[in-house]
C-alpha positions in Angstrom: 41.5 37.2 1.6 44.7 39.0 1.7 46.7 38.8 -1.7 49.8 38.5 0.2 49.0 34.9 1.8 50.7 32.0 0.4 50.1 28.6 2.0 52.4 25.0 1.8 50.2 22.4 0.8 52.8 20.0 0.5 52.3 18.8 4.0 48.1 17.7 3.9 46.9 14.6 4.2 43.7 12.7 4.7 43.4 11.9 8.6 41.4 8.9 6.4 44.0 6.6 6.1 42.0 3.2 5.4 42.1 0.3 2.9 39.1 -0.8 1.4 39.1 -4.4 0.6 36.0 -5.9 -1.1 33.7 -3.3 -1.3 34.0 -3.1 2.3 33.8 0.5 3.7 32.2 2.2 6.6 29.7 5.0 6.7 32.0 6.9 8.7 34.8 6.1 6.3 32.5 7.2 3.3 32.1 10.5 5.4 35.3 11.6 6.4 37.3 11.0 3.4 38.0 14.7 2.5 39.3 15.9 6.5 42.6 16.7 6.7 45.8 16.5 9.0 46.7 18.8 9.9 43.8 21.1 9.9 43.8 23.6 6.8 45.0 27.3 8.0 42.0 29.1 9.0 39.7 31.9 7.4 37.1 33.9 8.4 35.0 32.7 5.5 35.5 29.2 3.7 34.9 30.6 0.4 38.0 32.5 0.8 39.2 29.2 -0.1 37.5 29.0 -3.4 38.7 32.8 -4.4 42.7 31.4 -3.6 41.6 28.3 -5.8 40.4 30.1 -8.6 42.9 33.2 -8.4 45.9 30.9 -8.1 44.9 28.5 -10.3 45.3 25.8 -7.3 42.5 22.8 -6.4 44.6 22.5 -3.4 42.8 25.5 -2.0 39.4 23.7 -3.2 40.2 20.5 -1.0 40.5 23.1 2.0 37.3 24.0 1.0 35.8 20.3 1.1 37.6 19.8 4.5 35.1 22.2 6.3 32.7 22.0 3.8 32.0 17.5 4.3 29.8 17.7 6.8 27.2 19.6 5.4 27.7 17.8 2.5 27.2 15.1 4.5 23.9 16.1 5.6 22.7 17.3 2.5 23.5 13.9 0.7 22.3 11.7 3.5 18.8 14.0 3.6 18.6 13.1 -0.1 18.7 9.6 0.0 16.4 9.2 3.1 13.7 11.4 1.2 14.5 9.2 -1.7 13.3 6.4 -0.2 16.8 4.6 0.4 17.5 4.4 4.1 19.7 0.9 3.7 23.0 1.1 5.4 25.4 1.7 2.1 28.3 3.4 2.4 29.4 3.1 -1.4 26.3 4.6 -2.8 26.4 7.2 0.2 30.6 7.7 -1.6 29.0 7.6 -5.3 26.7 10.2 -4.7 28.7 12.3 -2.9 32.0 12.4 -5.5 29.3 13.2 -8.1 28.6 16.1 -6.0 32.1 17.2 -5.6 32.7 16.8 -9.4 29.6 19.3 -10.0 31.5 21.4 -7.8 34.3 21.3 -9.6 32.9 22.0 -12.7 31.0 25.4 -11.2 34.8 26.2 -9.8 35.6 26.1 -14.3 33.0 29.6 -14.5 32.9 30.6 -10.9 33.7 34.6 -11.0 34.3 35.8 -7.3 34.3 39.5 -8.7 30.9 39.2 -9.6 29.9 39.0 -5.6 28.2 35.6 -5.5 29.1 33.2 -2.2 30.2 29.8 -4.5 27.5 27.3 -2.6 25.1 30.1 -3.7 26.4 29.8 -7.6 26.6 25.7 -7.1 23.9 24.7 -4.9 21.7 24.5 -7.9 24.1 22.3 -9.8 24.4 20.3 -6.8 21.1 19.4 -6.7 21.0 17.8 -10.3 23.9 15.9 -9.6 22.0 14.1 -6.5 19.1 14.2 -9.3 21.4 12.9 -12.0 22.3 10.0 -9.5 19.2 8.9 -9.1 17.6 8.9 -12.2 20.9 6.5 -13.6 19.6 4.2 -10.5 15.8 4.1 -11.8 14.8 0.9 -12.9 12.8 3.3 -15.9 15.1 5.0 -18.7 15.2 8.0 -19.0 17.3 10.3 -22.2 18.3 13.3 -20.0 18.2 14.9 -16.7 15.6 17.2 -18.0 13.4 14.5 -19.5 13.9 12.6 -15.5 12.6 16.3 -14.0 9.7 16.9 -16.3 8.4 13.1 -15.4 9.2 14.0 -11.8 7.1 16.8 -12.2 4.0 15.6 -13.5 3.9 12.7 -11.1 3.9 15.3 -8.6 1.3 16.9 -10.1 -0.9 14.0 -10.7 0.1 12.4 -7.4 -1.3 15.9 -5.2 -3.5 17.3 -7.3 -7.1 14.6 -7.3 -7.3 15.6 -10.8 -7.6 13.0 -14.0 -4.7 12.3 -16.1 -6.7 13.9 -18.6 -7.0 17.2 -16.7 -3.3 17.2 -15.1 -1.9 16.1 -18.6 -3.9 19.2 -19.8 -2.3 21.5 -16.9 1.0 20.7 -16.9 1.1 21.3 -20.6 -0.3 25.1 -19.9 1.9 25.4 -17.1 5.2 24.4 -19.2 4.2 25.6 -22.7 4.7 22.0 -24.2 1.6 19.8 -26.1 -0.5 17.6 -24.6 0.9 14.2 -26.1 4.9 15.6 -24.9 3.0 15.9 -21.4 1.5 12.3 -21.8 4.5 11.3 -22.7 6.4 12.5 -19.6 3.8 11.0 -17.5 3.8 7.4 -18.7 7.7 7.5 -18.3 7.0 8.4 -14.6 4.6 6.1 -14.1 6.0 2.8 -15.9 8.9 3.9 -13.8 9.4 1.4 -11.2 9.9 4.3 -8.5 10.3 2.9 -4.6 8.9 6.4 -3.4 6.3 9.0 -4.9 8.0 11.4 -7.3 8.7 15.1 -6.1 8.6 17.1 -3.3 10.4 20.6 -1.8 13.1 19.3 0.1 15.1 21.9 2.8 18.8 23.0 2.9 21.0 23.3 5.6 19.4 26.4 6.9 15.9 25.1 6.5 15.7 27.6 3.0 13.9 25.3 0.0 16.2 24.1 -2.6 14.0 23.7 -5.2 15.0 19.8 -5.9 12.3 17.3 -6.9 12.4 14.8 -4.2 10.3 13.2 -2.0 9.6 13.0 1.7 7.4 10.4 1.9 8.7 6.6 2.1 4.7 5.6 1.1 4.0 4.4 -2.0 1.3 2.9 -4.1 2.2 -0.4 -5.3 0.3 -0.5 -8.4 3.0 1.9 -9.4 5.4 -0.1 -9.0 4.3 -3.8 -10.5 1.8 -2.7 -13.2 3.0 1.1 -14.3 0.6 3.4 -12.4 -2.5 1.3 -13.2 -5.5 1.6 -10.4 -4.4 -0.3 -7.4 -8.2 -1.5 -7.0 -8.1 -3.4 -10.4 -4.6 -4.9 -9.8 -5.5 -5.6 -6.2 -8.7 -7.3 -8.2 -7.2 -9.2 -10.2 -4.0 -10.5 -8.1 -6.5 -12.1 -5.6 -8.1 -14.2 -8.7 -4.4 -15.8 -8.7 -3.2 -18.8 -6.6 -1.1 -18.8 -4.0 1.8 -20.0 -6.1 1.2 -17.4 -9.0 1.2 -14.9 -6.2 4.2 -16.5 -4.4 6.2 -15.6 -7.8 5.1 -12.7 -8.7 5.5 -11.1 -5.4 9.1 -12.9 -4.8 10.0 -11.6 -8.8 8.9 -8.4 -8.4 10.1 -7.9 -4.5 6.9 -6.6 -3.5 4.2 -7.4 -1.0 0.5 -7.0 -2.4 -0.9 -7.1 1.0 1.2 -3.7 2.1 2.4 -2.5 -0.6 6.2 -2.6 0.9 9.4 -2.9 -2.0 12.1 -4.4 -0.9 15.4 -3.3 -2.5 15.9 -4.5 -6.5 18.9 -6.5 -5.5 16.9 -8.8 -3.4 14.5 -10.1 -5.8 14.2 -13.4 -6.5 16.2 -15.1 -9.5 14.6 -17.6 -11.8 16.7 -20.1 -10.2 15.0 -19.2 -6.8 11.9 -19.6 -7.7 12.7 -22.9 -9.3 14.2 -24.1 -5.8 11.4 -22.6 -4.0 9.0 -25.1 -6.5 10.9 -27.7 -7.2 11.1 -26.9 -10.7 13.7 -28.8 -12.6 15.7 -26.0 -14.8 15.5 -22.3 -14.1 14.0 -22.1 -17.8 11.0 -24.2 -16.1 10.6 -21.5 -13.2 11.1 -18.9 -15.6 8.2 -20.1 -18.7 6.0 -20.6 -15.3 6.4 -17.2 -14.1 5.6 -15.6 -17.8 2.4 -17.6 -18.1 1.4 -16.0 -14.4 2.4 -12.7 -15.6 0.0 -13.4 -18.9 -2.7 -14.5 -16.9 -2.4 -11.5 -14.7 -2.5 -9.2 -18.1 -5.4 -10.8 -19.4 -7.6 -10.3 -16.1 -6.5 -6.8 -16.5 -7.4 -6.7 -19.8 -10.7 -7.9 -19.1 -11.4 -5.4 -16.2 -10.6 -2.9 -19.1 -7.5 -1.2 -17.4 -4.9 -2.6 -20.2 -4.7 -3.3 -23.8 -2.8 -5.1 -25.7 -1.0 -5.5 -29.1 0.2 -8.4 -30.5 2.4 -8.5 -33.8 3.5 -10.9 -35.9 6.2 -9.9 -38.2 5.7 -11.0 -41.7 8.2 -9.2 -43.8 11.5 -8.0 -43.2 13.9 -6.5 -45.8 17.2 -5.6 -44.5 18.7 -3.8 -48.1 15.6 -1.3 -48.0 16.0 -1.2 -44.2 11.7 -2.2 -44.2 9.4 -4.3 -42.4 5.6 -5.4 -42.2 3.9 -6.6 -39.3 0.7 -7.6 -38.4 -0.7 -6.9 -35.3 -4.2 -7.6 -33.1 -5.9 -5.4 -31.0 -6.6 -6.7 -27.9 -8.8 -5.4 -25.4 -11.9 -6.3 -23.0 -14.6 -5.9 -25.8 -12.3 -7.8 -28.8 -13.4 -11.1 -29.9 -10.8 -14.0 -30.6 -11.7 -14.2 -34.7 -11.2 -10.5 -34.8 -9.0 -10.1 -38.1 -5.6 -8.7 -37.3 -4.6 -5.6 -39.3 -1.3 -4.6 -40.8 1.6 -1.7 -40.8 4.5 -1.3 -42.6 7.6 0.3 -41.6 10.5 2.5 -43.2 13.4 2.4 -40.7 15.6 4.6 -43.2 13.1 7.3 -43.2 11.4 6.4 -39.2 8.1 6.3 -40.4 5.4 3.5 -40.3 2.1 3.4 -42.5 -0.9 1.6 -41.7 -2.2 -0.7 -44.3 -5.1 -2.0 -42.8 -6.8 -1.2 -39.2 -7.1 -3.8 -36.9 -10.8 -5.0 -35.7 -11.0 -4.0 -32.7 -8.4 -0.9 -33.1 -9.9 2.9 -32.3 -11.3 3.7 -35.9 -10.6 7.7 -35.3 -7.4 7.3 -33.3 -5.6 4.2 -34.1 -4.3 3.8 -30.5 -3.4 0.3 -31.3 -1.4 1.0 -34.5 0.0 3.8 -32.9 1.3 2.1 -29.6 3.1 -0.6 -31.8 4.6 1.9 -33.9 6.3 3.8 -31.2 7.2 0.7 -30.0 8.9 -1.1 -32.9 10.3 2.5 -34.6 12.9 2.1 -31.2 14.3 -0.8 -32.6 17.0 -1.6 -35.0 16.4 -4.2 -38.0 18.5 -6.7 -35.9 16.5 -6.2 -33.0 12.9 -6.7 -34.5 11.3 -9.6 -32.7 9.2 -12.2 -34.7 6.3 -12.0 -32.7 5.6 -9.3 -29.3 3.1 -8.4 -27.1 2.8 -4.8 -25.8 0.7 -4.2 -22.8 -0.4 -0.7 -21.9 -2.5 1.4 -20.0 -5.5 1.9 -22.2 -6.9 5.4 -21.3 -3.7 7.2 -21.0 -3.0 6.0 -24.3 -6.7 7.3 -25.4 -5.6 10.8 -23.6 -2.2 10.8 -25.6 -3.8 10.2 -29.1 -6.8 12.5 -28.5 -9.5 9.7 -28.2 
């Protein structure tokens, strides 16, 4: 661009001259909000706009840039969601993902160098595409610390999702392939699998000119449910075990979760049905009624699982609690197909100054080499504060990934 061009930007506005009143807003609203009127003076190349922006110190130069650049933005976002799963007609998300885009943009604009000879949706694209990955991992239902910890679960789902392999054997490969240990590798798969994902995690999505980006989404809008209700457990079990229910028990479930057992569909999170719903739907006299009936389903639903040997369970019992030596003492009860009801509980005690947990006595019933019992409720209870720590607590889990993790 020639040094000597100096442009009024006093005179731009956005041809998007609408009022939004109650979250109301149009998909072509929430696409056109960065056109201009007039039109921007033209270049043969739009990152000229970017060098003026940078050189000059200007962002008015950069909302040039977004003028021309919206529609493929546009795309780009749109292509996102639908791979994603989310196809609903939402023009604020669609806005919310995009601004997060244009702020990563901004931010690559802070260390973009034009000397160096890099087009800027080259140097940004990447950063781009964690943005639309940053997005969705604040909407997942799952928690996740960072963007990287969100990537490396999206990872090994894809992994174990494609490959036909074990968890055993893909925990085992992805740890070789990213240099990490086997239980940091468990670990990132039981976040992606107690993630309560509408779509299978990961795959190559393609750019405007049909180059891979690299970004882990999906492109499939099929899904297996078992995911979804019961953290990644076999669908043949669960699928076992729901059918042992009533039609009520299934009737909540189903509605609470918004899922259909018989397809496997999800319906959005949103439209789930509240306690006070259900209670409607049965007649129930208080929402606290609906609500104590719909944990006893869920219980009974655990406890088939647990007897088709898919899921264990702990159950604790806090017994001592110090708050001036920041300690506590639980016991706790291993739970699992072959346990007996007089099995004798065992106990752990816990330093939450120093985040460490002993165990006093094992369980009967726990893993005598590996402790995955102890160990699941210590992980478990070493997350909480001293005001958080519940009196009593039952801690489902997937039984042989927890074997894998603990090197049973």
């Amino acid at each position: 661009m020639s040094e000597e061009r100096f442009w009024n930007t006093d005179e731009y506005v956005s041809t998007a001259k609408f009022t939004v009143q109650d979250g109301v807003m149009t998909m072509r609203q929430a696409g056109r909000i960065f056109r201009l009127d007039p039109m921007p003076p033209k270049v043969e190349d739009i990152n000229d706009y970017i060098v003026s922006a940078v050189r000059e110190n200007d962002l008015t130069y950069f909302t040039y840039f977004l003028h021309h650049y919206e529609s493929k933005l546009n795309k780009r976002v749109y292509r996102f969601l639908l791979t994603e799963g989310i196809d609903r007609y939402d023009p604020l998300r669609f806005l919310d993902y995009k601004l997060s885009c244009v702020l990563a943009m901004l931010e690559c604009l802070q260390n973009y160098v034009p000397d160096k000879g890099a087009d800027f949706l080259t140097y940004a694209h990447h950063f781009i595409g964690n943005a639309l990955l940053d997005c969705r991992r604040q909407e997942e239902a799952g928690s996740f610390k960072s963007l990287d910890e969100y990537k490396a679960a999206r990872g090994i789902a894809w992994l174990y999702n494609n490959s036909g392999k074990s968890a055993k054997e893909v925990i085992a490969e992805y740890a070789a392939e990213q240099n990490c240990t086997e239980e940091t590798a468990a670990e990132y798969l039981t976040l992606a699998r107690q993630n309560r994902s509408r779509v299978p995690f990961y795959a190559t999505m393609q750019d405007e000119d049909s180059e891979e980006t690299g970004e882990d989404v999906t492109c499939d809008d099929s899904w297996n449910y078992a995911d979804i209700l019961w953290n990644g457990i076999r669908a043949d079990a669960l699928q076992a075990a729901f059918d042992k229910l009533s039609r009520k028990e299934k009737f909540f479930l189903e509605k609470r979760n918004a899922i259909c057992m018989n397809c496997g569909r999800v319906m959005p999170w949103d439209e789930r049905y509240s306690f006070e719903q259900l209670a409607t739907a049965y007649e129930y006299s208080s929402t606290s009624g609906a609500e104590r009936a719909y944990k006893k389903i869920v219980d009974k639903l655990t406890g088939l699982l647990v007897d088709a040997g898919v899921l264990g369970v702990v159950e604790l019992k806090l017994t001592e609690k110090n708050k001036k030596i920041a300690a506590a003492a639980y016991e706790y009860k291993a739970v699992h197909r072959y346990a007996n009801d007089d099995d004798e509980w065992g106990e752990i005690r816990f330093d939450f100054s120093a985040g460490t947990a002993q165990i006093v006595k094992l369980a009967d019933g726990d893993l005598s080499r590996t402790n995955v019992f102890a160990k699941v409720a210590i992980r478990q209870i070493l997350k909480l504060s001293m005001n958080e720590l519940p009196k009593k607590l039952m801690i489902p889990f997937e039984l042989e990934l927890e074997k894998i993790r603990y090197g049973s």
